[in-house]
Every structure is written in structure tokens, then in C-alpha cells.
C-alpha positions as CSV (number, residue, x, y, z in Angstrom):
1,X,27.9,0.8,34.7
2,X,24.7,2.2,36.2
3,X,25.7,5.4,34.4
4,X,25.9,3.8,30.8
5,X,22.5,1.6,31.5
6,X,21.1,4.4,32.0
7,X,22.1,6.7,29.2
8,X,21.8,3.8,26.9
9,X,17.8,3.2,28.5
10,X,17.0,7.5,27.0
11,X,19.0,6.9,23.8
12,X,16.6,3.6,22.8
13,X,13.7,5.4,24.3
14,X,14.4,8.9,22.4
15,X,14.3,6.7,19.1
16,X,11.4,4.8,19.8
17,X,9.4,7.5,20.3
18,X,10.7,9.4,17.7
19,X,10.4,6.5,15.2
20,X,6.6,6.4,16.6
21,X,5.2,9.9,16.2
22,X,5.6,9.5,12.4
23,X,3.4,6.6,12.8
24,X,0.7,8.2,15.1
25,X,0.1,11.1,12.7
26,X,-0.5,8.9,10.1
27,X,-2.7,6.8,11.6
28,X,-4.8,10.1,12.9
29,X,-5.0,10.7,9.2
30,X,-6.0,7.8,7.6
31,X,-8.7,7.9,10.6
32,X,-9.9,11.4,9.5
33,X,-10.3,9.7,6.2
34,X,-12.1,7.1,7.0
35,X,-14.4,9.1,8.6
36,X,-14.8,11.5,5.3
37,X,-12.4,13.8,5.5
38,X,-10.3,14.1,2.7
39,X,-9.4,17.6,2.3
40,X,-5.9,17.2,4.9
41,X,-2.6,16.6,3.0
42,X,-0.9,13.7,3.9
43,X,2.9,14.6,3.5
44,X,6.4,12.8,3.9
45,X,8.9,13.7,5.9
46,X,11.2,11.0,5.1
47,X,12.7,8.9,3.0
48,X,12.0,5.6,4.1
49,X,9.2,3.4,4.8
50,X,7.3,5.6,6.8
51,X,7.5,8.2,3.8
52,X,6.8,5.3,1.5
53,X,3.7,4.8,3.6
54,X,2.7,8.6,3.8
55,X,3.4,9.0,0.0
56,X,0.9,5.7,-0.6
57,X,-2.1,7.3,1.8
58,X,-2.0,10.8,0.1
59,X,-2.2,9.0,-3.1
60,X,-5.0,7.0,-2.0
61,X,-6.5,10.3,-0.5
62,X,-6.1,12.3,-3.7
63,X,-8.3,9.4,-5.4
64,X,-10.7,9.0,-2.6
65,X,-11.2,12.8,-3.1
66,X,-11.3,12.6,-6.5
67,X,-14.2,9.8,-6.5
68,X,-16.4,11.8,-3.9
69,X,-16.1,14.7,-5.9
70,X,-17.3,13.0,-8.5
71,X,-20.6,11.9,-6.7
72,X,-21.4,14.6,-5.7
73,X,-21.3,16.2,-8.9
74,X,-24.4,13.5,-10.3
């Protein structure tokens, strides 16, 4: 039983963390543009929420680029 408890405790912890790291990088990014940096793609891996979510932040960097560019230029 101990055996199974504890192969079932790295199985739940393997996809934890592996569901998390997604979420990490994307939080490092949207950081990076909230302190100006736009210029690092922002790409999905998946196809699922998480994607959906990095698919929605490189849109909204793309336009966030777009506008800066755009005052700098006046």
C-alpha cells in the first residue's frame, strides 16, 4: 500500500509541476512587459487554456509594441 501511496504522491506531483511551469513563463513574460519590454515572443505550446492564454498575451504584446512604436515615431 505504502508502495502505491507513494508512486501515486510523484505521479500528482510530476503533473503539478509540469502543469505549472507553463504558467511561470508566462507570468515572467507578461512581467517583462509590464516593465517595457516587448520585443520577447510569447508562444504556445499547447492547445488548451494555457495556450489560449499565451496566444491572448502575444496578441496584446504585438499591440503594445505596435502603440510604443508608434510614439516614438512623433
Amino acid at each position: 500500500m505504502a508502495i502505491i501511496l507513494g508512486i501515486s504522491f510523484v505521479l500528482v506531483f510530476y503533473t503539478i509541476r509540469r502543469s505549472l511551469l507553463p504558467l511561470t513563463e508566462l507570468t515572467q513574460l507578461a512581467s517583462r512587459m509590464a516593465d517595457g519590454d516587448v520585443n520577447q515572443p510569447i508562444l504556445a505550446h499547447t492547445k488548451d487554456e494555457i495556450g489560449e492564454l499565451a496566444e491572448v498575451l502575444e496578441r496584446m504584446r504585438i499591440s503594445l509594441k505596435t502603440a510604443m512604436e508608434r510614439l516614438m515615431r512623433r
